[in-house]
Each structure stands twice: as C-alpha cells, then as structure tokens.
C-alpha positions in Angstrom: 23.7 -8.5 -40.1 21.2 -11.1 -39.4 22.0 -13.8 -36.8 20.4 -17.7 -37.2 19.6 -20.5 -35.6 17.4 -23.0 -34.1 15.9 -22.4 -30.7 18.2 -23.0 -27.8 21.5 -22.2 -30.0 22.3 -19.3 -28.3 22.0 -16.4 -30.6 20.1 -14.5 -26.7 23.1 -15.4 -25.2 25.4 -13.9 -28.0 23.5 -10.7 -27.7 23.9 -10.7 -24.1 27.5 -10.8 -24.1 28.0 -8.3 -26.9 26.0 -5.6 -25.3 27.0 -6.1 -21.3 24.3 -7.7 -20.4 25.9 -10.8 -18.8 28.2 -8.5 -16.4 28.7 -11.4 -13.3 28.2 -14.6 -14.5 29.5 -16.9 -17.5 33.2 -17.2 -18.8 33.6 -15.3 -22.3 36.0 -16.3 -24.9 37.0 -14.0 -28.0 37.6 -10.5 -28.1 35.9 -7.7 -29.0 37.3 -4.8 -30.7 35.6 -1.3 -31.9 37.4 0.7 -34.4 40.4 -1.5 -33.8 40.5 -0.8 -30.5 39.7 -4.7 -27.8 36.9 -3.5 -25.6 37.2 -4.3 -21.9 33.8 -6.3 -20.5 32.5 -3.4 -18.4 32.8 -1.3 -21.7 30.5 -3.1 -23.9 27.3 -1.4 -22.4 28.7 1.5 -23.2 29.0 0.9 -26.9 25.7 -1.3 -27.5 21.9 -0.7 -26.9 19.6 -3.9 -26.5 16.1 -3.8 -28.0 14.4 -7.0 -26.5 12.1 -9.2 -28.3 8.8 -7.8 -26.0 7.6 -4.5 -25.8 6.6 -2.7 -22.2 6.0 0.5 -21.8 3.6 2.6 -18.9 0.6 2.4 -20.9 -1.4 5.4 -20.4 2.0 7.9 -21.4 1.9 9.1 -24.8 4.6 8.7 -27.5 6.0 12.0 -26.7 6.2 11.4 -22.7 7.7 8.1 -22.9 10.3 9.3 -25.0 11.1 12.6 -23.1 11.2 10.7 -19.8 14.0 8.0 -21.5 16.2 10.9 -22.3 16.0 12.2 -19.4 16.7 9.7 -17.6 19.6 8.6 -20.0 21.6 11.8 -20.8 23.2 14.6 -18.7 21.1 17.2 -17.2 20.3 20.1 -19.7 17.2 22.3 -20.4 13.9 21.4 -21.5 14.6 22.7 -25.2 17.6 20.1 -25.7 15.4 17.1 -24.7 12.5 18.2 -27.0 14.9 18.2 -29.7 16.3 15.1 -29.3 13.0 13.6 -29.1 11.4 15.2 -32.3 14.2 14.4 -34.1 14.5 10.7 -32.8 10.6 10.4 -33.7 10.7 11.6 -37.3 13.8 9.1 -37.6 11.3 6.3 -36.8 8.5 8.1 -38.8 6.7 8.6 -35.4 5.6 12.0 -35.5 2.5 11.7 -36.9 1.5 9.4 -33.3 3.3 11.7 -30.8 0.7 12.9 -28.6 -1.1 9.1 -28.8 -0.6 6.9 -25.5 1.0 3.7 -26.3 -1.6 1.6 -24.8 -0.9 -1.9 -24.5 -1.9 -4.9 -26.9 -5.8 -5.4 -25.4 -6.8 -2.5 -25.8 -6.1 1.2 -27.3 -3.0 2.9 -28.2 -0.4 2.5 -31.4 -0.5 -0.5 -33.5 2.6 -2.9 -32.4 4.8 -1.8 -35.1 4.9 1.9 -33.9 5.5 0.0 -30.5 8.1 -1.6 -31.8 9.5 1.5 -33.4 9.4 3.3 -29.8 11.6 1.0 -28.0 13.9 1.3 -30.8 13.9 4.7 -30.4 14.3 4.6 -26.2 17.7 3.3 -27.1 18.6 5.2 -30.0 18.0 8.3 -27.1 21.0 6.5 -25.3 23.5 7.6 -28.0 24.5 3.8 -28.8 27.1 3.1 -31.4 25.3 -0.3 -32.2 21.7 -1.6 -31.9 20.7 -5.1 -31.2 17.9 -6.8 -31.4 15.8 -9.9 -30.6 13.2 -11.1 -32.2 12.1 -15.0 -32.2 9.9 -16.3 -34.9 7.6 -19.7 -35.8 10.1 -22.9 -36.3 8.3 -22.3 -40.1 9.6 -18.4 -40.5 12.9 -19.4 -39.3 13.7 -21.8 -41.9 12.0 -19.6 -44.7 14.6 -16.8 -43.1 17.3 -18.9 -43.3 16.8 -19.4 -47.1 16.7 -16.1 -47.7 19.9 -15.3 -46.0 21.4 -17.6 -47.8 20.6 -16.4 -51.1 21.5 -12.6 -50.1 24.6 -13.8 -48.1 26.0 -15.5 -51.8 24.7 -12.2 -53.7 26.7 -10.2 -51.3 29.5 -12.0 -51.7 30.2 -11.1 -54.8 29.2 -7.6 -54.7 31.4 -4.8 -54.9 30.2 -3.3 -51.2 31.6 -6.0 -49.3 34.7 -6.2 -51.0 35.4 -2.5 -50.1 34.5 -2.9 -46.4 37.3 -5.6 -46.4 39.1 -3.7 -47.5 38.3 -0.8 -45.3 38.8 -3.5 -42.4 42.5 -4.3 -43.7 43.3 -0.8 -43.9 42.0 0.5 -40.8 44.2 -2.4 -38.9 47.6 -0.7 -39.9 46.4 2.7 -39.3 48.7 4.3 -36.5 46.5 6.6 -34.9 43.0 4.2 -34.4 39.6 6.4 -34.2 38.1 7.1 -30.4 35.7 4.4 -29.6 31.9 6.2 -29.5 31.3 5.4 -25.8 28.2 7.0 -24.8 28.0 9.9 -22.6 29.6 9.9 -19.2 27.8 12.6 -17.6 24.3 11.1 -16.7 21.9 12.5 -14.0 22.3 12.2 -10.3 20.5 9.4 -8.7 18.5 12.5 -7.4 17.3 13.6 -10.4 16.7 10.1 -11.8 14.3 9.7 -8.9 12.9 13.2 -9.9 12.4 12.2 -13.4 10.4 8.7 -11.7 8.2 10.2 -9.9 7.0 12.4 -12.1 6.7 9.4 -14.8 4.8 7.3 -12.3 2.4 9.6 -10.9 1.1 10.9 -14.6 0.6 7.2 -15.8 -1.5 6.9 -12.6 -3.3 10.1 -12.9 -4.1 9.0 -16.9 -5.8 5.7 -15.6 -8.8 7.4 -14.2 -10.4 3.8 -13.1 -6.7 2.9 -11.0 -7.2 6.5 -9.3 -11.3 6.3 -8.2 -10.1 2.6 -6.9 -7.5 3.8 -4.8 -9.5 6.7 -3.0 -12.5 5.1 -2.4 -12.3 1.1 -2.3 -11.8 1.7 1.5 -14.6 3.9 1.5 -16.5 0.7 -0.3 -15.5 -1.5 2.8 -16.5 1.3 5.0 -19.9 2.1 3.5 -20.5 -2.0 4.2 -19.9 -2.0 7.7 -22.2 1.5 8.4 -24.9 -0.4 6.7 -24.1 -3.3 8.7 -23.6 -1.9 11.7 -25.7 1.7 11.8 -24.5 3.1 14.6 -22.7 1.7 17.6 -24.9 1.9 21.2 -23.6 2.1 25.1 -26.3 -0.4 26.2 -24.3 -3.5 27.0 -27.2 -5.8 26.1 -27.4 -4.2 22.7 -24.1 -5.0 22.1 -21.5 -2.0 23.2 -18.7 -4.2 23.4 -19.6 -6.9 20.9 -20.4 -4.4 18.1 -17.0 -2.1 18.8 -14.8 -5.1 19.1 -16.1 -6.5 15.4 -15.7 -3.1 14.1 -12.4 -2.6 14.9 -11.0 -6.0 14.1 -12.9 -5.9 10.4 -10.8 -2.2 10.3 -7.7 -3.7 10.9 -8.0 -6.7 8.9 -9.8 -5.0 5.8 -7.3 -2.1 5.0 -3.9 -4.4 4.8 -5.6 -6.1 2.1 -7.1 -2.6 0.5 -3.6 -1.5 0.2 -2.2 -4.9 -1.2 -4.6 -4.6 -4.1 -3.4 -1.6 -5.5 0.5 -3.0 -5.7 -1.1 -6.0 -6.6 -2.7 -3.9 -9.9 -0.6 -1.1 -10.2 3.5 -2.5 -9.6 3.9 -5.2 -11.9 3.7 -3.0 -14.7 6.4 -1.1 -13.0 8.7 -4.1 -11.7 9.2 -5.2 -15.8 9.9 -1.7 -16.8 12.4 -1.3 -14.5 13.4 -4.9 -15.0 13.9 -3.5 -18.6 15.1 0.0 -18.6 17.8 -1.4 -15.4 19.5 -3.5 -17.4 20.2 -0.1 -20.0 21.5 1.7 -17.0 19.3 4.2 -17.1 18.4 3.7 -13.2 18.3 1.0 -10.6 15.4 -1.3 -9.7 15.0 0.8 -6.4 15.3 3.6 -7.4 11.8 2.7 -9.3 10.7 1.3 -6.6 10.8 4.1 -4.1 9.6 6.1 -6.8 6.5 4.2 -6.7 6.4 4.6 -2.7 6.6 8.3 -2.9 4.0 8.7 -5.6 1.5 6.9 -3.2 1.5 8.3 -0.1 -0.3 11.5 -0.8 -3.3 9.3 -2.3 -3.1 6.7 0.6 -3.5 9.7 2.8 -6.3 11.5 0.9 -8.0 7.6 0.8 -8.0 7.2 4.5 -9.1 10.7 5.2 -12.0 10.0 3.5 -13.2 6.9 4.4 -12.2 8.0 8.1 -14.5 11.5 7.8 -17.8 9.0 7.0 -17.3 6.6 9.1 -15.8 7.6 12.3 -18.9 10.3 12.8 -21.6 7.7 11.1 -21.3 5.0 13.0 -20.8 7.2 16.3 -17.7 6.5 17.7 -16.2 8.3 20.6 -17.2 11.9 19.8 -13.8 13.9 19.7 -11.7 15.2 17.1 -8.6 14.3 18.6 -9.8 11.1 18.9 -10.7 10.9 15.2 -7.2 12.1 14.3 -5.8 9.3 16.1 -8.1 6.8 14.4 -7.5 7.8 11.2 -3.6 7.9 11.7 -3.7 4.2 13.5 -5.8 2.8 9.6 -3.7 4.9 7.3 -0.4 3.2 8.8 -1.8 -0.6 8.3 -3.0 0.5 5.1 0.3 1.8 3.6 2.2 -1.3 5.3 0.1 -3.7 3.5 1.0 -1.9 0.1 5.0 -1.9 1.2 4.8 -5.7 2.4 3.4 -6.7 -1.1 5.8 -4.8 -2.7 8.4 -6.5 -0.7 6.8 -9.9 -2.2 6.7 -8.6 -5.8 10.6 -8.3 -5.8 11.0 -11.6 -4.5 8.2 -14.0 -6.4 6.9 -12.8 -9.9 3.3 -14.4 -9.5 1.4 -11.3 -8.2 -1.1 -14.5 -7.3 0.6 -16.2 -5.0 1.8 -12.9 -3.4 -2.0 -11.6 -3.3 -2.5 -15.5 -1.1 1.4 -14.4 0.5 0.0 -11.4 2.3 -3.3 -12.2 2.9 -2.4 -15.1 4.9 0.3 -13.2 6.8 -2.4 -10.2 7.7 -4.6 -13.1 8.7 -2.2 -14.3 11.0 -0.7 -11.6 12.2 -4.6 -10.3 12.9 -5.6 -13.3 14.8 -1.9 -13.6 16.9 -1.9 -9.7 17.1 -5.2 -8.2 17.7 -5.8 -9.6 21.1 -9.3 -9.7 19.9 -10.0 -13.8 19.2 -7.6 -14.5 22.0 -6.5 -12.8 25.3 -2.5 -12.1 24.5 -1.5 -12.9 27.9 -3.5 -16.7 27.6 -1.5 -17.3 24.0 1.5 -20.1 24.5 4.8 -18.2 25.0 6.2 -18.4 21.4 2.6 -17.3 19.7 3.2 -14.4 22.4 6.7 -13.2 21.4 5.3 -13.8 17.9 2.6 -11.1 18.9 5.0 -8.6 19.4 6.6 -8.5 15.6 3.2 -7.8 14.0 1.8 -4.2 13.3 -1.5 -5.2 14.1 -0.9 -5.5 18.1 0.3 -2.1 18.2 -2.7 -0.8 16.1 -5.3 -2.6 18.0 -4.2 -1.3 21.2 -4.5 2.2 19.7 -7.7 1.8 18.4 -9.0 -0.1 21.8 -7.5 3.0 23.7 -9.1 5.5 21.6 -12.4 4.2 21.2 -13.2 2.4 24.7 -10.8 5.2 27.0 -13.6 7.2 28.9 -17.0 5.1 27.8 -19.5 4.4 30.3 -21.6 1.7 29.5 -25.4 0.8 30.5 -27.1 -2.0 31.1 -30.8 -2.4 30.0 -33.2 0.7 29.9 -34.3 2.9 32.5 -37.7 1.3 33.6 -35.6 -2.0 34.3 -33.1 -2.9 36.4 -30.2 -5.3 35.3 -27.6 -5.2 37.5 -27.6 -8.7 38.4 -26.9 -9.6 34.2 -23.0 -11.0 33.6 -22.8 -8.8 31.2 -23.6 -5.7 33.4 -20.2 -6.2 35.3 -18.6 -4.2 32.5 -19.5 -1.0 33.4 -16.8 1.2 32.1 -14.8 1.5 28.9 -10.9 1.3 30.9 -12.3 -2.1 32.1 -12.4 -3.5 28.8 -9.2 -1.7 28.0 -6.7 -3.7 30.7 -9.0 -6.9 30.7 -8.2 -6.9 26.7 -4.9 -5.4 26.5 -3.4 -4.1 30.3 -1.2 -1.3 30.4 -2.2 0.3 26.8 -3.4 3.8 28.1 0.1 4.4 29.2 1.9 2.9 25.4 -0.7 4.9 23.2 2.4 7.1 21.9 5.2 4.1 22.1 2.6 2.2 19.6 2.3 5.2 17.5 6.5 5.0 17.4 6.7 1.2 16.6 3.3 1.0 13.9 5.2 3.7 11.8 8.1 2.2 12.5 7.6 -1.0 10.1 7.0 1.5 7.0 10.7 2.4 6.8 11.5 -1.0 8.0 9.8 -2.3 4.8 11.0 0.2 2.3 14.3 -0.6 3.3 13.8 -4.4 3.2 12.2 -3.7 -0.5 15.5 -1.6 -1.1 17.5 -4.8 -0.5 15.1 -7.5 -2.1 15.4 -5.6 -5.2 18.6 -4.7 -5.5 19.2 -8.7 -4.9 16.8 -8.7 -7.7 19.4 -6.9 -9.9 21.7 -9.2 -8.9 20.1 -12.1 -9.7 18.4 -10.9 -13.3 21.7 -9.9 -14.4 23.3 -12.8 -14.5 
C-alpha cells in the first residue's frame, strides 16, 4: 500500500500513530484491528516496525556487526549460533550477503552504496520480528505528483482484478469467524537492561577502535597541549627572579584550563553520532537513551586514563616538577578528573541542545568561568565579593587547583638571585618557601588535600546522573 499526499498532510503523523510512536501526546480517533482483533495503543509497537526516511548507522561497523548487535539487542538472550542465523538469513532476504563484512560508512566517504543502506535499516527491523513494516520516504514536489499518477492508474487496474476481490473477500470471511487468529506480537522476552548495556558497550568501543584517527586523538591531543607548554616553558627553576612562582602558577592554571576542553572535544566528535542512533533505535524499544549514554561513559574511561597517563609521564618529569612519585600520582589523578568532567558536562549539553556548536561555546565559557572564579589564581578567593565566593565553591576547578598548589609548591624552598649576589632586600625575595605561597594563595589547603580528592570525583557521578535525567527527559520529549 502506498500512502499520498502533499507535504504537511500528515501521512508522518499517520505512521506515527499506527506504529506507537506517538505514545503521550495527541488524541487518536479510529480503531485499529489485527486479525479482527482492536489493538489497544500501547500494543501497536508491538505489531509494527518503523523504517525512517534517513539512514544512521555507527559508521565504521560492518554489515554483519550492525546487524548482529540489533538482534541482540532486540530478541531474548540465546547463543551466538541463533543470532548468526537470524542475521544470514535476514541478509540474503535483502540480497546483502555479498556486502556482509563491508562497514557501512556514511554518505562522504566509504562504505555501501545508499541503497544497501537502505536495505540494512530495513533489515534492523525485520530482526525485531514485526508483523508490519512502515516506511517513510519524502520525495521532490515533481516525483510526488508523477507518483501520484501512477497510483492512480494501478489503484483502477487493481480494482478490477481478481486479487483484490478475493482479499475482500477473505476480509468478510474472516469477520464472522468464531475463533479469530492470535495477533503476531513480537517477542516478550527481551534482554535485561544488563545485558543491553553489555551488548552497548561492546558496539561503541569497536566503532571507536575502527576509527583509528578518533583513537590517536583521544590519547595524545593532551599530550599535543603538553608538548606546547614543555617547549614553552623548558623546565621550571627555584630562583625567584627567574620566575619560580610566576612560571608554576601559569603552568598549572593552562593545566586546568586546557584538559576540560581536551575532553569536550572528543564528545563533541564522537557523541552525536551516538545521541541519533539512540534517538533512533529508542524509539524501536530496543534500549533507552541512557542506557546508550552510559554506555558511551564506560567505554571511555579506560582511554581517558591511558591519555592522562601519558601526557602526565612526559610532562611532570620534563618540565621538573616536584621530584616524587607520589607526588606525580597525585598530579596525574587531580588532570585526569577535570578531563573526564569536561567530557560528562558536554554530554550533559548534547542531551539538552542538539547544536554540538553552541555546546562546544556552552562549556567553554563555563570552564572559563569557573577557571577564573575557581582557580584562585587571577584573583585571591578570600578578596572575591561574597556571591562570586560561594560561587567558587560549586566549581571543580577550586578543588583541583588547591591540589595541584599543594602538591607542587608543599616542601619547595625558593632562592633569590645567584650565589656571588646578595638579594635579600628584592620584594620578591620575601617568598622564601613553597607553604608561603600555599596559605597566601589558598589557606588551609595542606590540611583538605584528601576532602578535595572526595569532592573533584565527586562531580563525575554527579554529572552522569544529571545526563541520566536530561536524557531520559529527552525521551520524553522526542516521543511526543
């Protein structure tokens, strides 16, 4: 059956409301019966599948994978054998056997032509055992008319043909039936949200690992920044008048300030993708939006830590910072936690505003802020107006500045000009040890070193679980 008509005349909508997917908003007249049995509205997405006019898949996945991953994320749990069989057989269906093992690619570069795309997302929902299949697909005002007149001719030819006279009469006959056929509902049984999230992580993290470009950027764009500032900086000195303070006190701040940002550029590149397949594949049932999401969270953390690790190991020894390998642990445990909370907080954004844009400029200006209110470094917190000072205390960047002050400047002893000169009488001579700097900057923060440990970490759950609820209020609100 082929559906008509001009844009804006709501053949969408009709397909929305046959196959469930207006579940909380709109008033629907009419019935709708399956094998002469009415359909309750919570039903219908168990009866129908929905193939949407776009195409969006995780490009670097191959046919097969993209396939395998659908079914098992749509039927019950069973062993590897039954999902390989569905799948073949699904594929040679669709005549897509022959492209199996060929990553989809997307439409600028690579992968199968955008029929065989198209013939993939029909087959996603033909793994989700629908009864029905419907589709979208909007053409040029020109194809629609030449459509239309078409229809016509093979709507009046078919008509008159003997087919459609015996379905009506199969129709007739099957409403005074007694005993009505079992509607085909599709299965009941489907994974735990467990094993959904299983099944996402292991589909995330091999796209990632396929994009060999997305996986050098993540480990080493820190590295990039850091390899800037040890050409910039060379080595940091103890001679006040070469600039033992000055020196520290930009390094740290360009630390803190750099890797927020380092980690919003990957969610920037990497989610979007993500957020419209889930967007899609939510709306199927097959998981929730979150459920993606935190699939996304887990897959990062191991390369987030293996990033920091090594931009940490040439840095913290390169530039010569306070010789001690407790001390380095510490540092590179105080950058990997702004790091990973400047990934979370733009994920945060993504499920609120769909510009990744304006939530690159979102988060940058918040870091900024929070950096300049937080850091103690442009501005002595104690001196700041009283609401810029409680404001201090709800960004992450106080409590990793007075880490990395601690760690760095704890136990330094600083000189003043060289040993054939004497220099006492210079201002900036009064500063004479590194615990000086420490409560002039920031009092009290040799005794809070583990309490800031506590509250930096803390805002990484605080943000997952703040994503949690921005995206399911994303559900919500997209399926409506």
């Amino acid at each position: 059956m082929c559906i008509l008509g001009s844009s804006g005349s709501g053949k969408t909508t009709l397909l929305d409301a046959i196959s469930g997917r207006l579940r909380r908003t709109g008033t629907l007249e009419g019935e709708v019966f399956v094998n002469g049995r009415s359909l309750r509205r919570d039903q219908f997405q168990d009866c129908f599948s929905y193939v949407l006019q776009s195409d969006v898949f995780l490009s670097s996945l191959t046919v097969r994978e993209t396939l395998s991953y659908t079914a098992m994320l749509a039927l019950r749990r069973s062993s590897t054998d039954f999902y390989h069989k569905k799948v073949e057989a699904v594929m040679a269906e669709l005549s897509l056997s022959h492209v199996a093992d060929r990553i989809i690619g997307n439409y600028n570069f690579g992968g199968i032509s955008s029929g065989e795309r198209r013939r993939v997302s029909i087959a996603a929902q033909l793994l989700q055992d629908p009864m029905d299949l419907t589709s979208v697909d909007t053409q040029s005002k020109e194809r629609e008319i030449e459509t239309y007149k078409r229809v016509q001719i093979l709507e009046s030819a078919f008509k008159e043909s003997a087919i459609n006279h015996k379905i009506l009469e199969n129709i007739q006959r099957t409403k005074h039936l007694k005993t009505l056929p079992m509607i085909p509902f599709k299965t009941k049984d489907p994974p735990g949200v467990f094993c959904k999230l299983a099944v996402l992580l292991r589909r995330v993290t091999r796209n990632l690992l396929r994009n060999k470009q997305a996986v050098i950027m993540r480990l080493i764009q820190n590295l990039i920044m850091g390899l800037f500032l040890i050409f910039f900086l060379l080595r940091v000195q103890n001679n006040m008048l070469e600039g033992a303070v000055q020196d520290r006190v930009g390094l740290l701040y360009q630390l803190v300030g750099a890797t927020p940002y380092t980690g919003m550029l990957n969610a920037v590149n990497l989610f979007p993708v993500l957020r419209a397949v889930s967007d899609q594949e939510s709306q199927d049932g097959l998981y929730q939006k979150w459920q993606m999401l935190l699939a996304y969270v887990l897959h990062v953390l191991p390369f987030s830590i293996i990033a920091t690790m090594i931009f940490s190991s040439v840095c913290y020894w390169t530039l010569g910072l306070y010789p001690e390998v407790a001390r380095f642990g510490n540092f590179s445990a105080a950058l990997l936690a702004p790091h990973l909370i400047g990934e979370f907080l733009t994920l945060v954004m993504l499920g609120m505003v769909q510009n990744p844009n304006i939530v690159n400029s979102i988060v940058a200006l918040l870091s900024i802020a929070g950096l300049l209110v937080g850091s103690g470094f442009v501005r002595n917190i104690e001196e700041m107006p009283i609401p810029f000072k409680i404001l201090s205390y709800f960004t992450f960047q106080k409590y990793c500045c007075e880490i990395l002050i601690v760690n760095e400047f704890y136990g330094l002893n600083f000189t003043c000009g060289d040993a054939n000169s004497s220099m006492l009488n210079h201002p900036m001579c009064s500063l004479t040890k590194g615990i000086q700097f420490i409560e002039n900057t920031c009092p009290g923060a040799t005794s809070r070193v583990t309490a800031n440990f506590l509250i930096l970490y803390a805002f990484i759950p605080v943000l997952i679980i703040l994503g949690i609820v921005v995206f399911k209020i994303r559900d919500h609100l997209i399926s409506r």
